[in-house]
C-alpha positions in Angstrom: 46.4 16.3 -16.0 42.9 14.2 -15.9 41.5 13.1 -19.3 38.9 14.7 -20.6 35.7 13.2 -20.8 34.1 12.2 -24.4 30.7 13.0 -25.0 29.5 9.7 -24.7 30.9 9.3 -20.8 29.2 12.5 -20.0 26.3 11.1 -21.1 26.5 7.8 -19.6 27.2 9.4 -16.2 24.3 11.9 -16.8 21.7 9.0 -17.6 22.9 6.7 -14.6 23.0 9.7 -11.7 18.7 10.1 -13.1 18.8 6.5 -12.3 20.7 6.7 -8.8 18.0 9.5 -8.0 14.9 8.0 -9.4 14.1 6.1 -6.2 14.9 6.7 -2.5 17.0 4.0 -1.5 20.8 3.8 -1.8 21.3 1.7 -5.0 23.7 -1.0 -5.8 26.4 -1.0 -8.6 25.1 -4.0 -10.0 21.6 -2.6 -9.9 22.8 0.6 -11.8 24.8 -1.2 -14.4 21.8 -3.7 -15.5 20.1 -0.5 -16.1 22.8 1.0 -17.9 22.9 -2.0 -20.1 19.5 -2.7 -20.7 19.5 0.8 -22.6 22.3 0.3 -24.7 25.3 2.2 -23.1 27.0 -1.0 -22.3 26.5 -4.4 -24.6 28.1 -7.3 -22.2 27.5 -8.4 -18.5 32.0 -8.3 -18.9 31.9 -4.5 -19.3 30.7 -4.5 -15.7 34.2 -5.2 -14.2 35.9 -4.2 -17.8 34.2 -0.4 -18.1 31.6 0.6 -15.3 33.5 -0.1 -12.1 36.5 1.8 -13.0 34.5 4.6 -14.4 32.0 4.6 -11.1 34.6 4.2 -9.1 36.6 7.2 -10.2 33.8 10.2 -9.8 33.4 8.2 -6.2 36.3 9.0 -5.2 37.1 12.4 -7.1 33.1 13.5 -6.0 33.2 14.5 -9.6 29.1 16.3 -9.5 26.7 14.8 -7.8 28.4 11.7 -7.4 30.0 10.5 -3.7 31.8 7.6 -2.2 28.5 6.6 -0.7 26.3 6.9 -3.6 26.3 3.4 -4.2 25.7 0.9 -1.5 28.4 -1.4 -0.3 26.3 -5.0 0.1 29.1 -6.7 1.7 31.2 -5.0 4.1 30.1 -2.9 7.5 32.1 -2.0 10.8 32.2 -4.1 14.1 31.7 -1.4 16.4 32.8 -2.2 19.9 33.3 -0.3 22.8 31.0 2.4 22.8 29.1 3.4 25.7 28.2 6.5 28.1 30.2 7.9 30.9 27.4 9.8 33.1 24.6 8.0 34.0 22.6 11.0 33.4 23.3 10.6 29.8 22.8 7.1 29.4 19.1 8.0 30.9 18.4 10.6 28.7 19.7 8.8 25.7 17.8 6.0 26.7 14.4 8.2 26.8 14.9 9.7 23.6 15.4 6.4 22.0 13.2 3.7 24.2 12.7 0.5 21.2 10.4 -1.8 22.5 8.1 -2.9 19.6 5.2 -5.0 19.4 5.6 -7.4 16.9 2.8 -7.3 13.7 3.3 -10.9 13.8 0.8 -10.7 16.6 -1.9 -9.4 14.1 -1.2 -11.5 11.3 -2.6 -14.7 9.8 0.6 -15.8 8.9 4.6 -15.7 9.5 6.2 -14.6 6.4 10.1 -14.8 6.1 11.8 -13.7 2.3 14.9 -15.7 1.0 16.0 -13.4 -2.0 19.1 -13.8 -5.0 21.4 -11.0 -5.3 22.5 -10.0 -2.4 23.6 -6.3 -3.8 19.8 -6.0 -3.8 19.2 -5.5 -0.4 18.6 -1.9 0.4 15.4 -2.7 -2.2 14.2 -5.1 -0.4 14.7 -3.5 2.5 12.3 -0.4 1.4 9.6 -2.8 -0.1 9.2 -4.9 3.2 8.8 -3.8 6.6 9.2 -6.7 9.5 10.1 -9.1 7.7 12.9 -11.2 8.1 15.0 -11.0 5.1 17.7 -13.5 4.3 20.4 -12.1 1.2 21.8 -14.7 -0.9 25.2 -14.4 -2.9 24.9 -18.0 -4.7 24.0 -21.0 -2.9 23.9 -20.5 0.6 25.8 -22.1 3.2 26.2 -25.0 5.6 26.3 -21.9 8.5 23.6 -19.8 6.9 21.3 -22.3 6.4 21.2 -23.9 9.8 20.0 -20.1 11.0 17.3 -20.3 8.5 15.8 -23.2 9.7 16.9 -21.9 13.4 14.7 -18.8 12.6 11.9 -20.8 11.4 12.1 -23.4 14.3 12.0 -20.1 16.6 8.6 -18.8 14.2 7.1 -22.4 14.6 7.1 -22.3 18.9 6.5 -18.5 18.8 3.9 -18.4 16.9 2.5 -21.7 16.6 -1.0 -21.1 15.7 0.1 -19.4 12.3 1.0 -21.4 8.5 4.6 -20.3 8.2 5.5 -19.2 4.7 8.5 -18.1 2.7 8.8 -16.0 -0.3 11.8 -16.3 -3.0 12.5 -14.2 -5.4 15.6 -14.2 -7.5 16.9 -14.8 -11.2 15.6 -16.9 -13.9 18.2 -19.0 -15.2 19.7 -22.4 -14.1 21.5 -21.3 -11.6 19.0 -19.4 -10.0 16.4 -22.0 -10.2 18.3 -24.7 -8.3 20.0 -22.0 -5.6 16.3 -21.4 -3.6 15.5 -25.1 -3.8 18.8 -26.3 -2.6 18.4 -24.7 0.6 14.9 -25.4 0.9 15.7 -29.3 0.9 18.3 -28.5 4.0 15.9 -26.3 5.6 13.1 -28.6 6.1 15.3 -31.1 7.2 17.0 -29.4 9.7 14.3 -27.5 10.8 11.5 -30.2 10.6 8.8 -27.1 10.4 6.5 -28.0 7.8 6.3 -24.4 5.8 5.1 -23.3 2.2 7.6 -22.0 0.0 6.6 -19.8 -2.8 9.3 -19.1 -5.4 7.6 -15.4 -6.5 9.7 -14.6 -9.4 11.5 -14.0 -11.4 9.3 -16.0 -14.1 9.3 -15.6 -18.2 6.1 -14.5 -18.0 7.6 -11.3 -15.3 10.0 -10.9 -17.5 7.6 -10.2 -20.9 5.8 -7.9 -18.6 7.9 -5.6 -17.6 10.3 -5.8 -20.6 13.4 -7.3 -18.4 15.7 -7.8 -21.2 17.5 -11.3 -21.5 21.0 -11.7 -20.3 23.2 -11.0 -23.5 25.6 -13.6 -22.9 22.8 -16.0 -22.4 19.5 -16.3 -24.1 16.7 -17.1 -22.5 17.6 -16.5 -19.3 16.9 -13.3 -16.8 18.9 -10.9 -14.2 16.6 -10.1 -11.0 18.9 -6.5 -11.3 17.1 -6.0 -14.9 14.3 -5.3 -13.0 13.5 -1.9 -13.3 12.6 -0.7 -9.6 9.0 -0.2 -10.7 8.4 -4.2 -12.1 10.2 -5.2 -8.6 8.1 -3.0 -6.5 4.6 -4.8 -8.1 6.1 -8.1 -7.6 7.4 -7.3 -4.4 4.2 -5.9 -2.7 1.9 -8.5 -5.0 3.6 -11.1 -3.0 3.4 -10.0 0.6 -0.4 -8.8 -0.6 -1.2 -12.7 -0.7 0.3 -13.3 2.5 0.1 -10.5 4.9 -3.3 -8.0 6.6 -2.0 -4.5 5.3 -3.6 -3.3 8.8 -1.7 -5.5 11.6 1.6 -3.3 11.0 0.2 -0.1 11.9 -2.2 -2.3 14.7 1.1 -3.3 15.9 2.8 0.2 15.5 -0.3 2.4 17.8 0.7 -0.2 20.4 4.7 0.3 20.2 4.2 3.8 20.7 1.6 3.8 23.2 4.0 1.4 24.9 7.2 3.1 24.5 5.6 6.5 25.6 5.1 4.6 29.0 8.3 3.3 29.1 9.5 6.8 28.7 7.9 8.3 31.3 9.1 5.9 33.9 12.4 6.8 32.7 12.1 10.2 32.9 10.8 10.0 36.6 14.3 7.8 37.5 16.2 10.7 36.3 14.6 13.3 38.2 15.2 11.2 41.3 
């Protein structure tokens, strides 16, 4: 027989599903907990293994309310898909109509090429929904040798493509000494491997960031600051403040009216191969 739930469970569970639904992306665990925390239903960063996992974990998987086994997002794992494909041609034309991708990059409309390094890699599906064409590159503690040779490969591809723009990448991530020294340890490898000459703008998280929006100080550390603390409001404003002083809010949707014009082309050519 399952355990009944004590009062304060019930209201835990109620409090974090107004957090899962407060915003319109699929929200880490992590990201939910430091919420959680911050208002007082949990008192150590430990109780996030110790407590919150298990409990999260179990309404998952029993769909207990509201509450299903993708409700969270799962940063770290997805499926190699192989093998797929059509059988009839006529399928694979009409597929291909319905779904013609050939975009126009904004880059073409832009003063600059703008790349974001990020800490906290269960924080991507935010980052995702703040920035649109961008190149985004998760990090789960230092990155490494691999990861950061396709940074500066990305940025050595930027450099030829677009040679006529300043090249710039924004960093945000934690305050505290580890996440001080994790952007700047692969900025050293980057601009040697690379040899593009870019600026790099570490864009917060900063103690003056942290005042602001009331980000509350890691409890087993003073003085130092989770990006996940963030409420999703303070990381939208530092998000979009950001890319505001990099990027021409128009040369997206520039670049989108010429996708689609293009695409609807491309569609039409398609369209007369199937009736032939």
């Amino acid at each position: 027989m399952a355990r009944k739930r004590t009062d304060k469970t019930i209201r835990l569970l109620a409090r974090a599903w107004e957090h899962v639904d407060s915003v319109d992306y699929c929200v880490s665990a992590r990201w939910l907990f430091y919420r959680l925390l911050q208002e007082g239903f949990y008192s150590h960063k430990d109780d996030y293994h110790d407590r919150f996992l298990p409990l999260v974990s179990s309404v998952r998987k029993k769909l207990e309310g509201p509450w299903r086994p993708n409700t969270l997002a799962d940063e770290t794992r997805s499926p190699i898909r192989r093998g797929e494909g059509f059988i009839e041609e006529s399928e694979a034309l009409r597929y291909a109509m319905r779904t013609v991708n050939a975009p126009i990059t904004h880059w073409k409309y832009e003063d600059n090429y703008v790349e974001i390094w990020f800490e906290a890699r269960a924080m991507a599906q935010q980052f995702q929904y703040y920035t649109a064409g961008i190149t985004l590159w998760p990090f789960a503690g230092d990155a490494s040798i691999p990861y950061k040779w396709q940074m500066a490969e990305s940025l050595r591809f930027a450099l030829a493509r677009f040679e006529d723009k300043p090249i710039v990448v924004l960093y945000f991530g934690d305050y505290d000494k580890k996440g001080l020294e994790i952007p700047y340890n692969a900025h050293r490898d980057v601009v040697r491997w690379s040899g593009v000459d870019f600026d790099f703008k570490r864009c917060g998280l900063t103690i003056e960031q942290a005042e602001i929006y009331g980000v509350p100080e890691n409890p087993d550390k003073p003085g130092e600051y989770q990006w996940e603390a963030l409420s999703d409001k303070g990381a939208a404003e530092i998000i979009k403040q950001a890319m505001a002083d990099y990027l021409n809010p128009k040369a997206y949707n520039q670049a989108l009216e010429e996708t689609m014009a293009l695409e609807a082309r491309i569609s039409e050519k398609i369209a007369e191969l199937e009736e032939d």
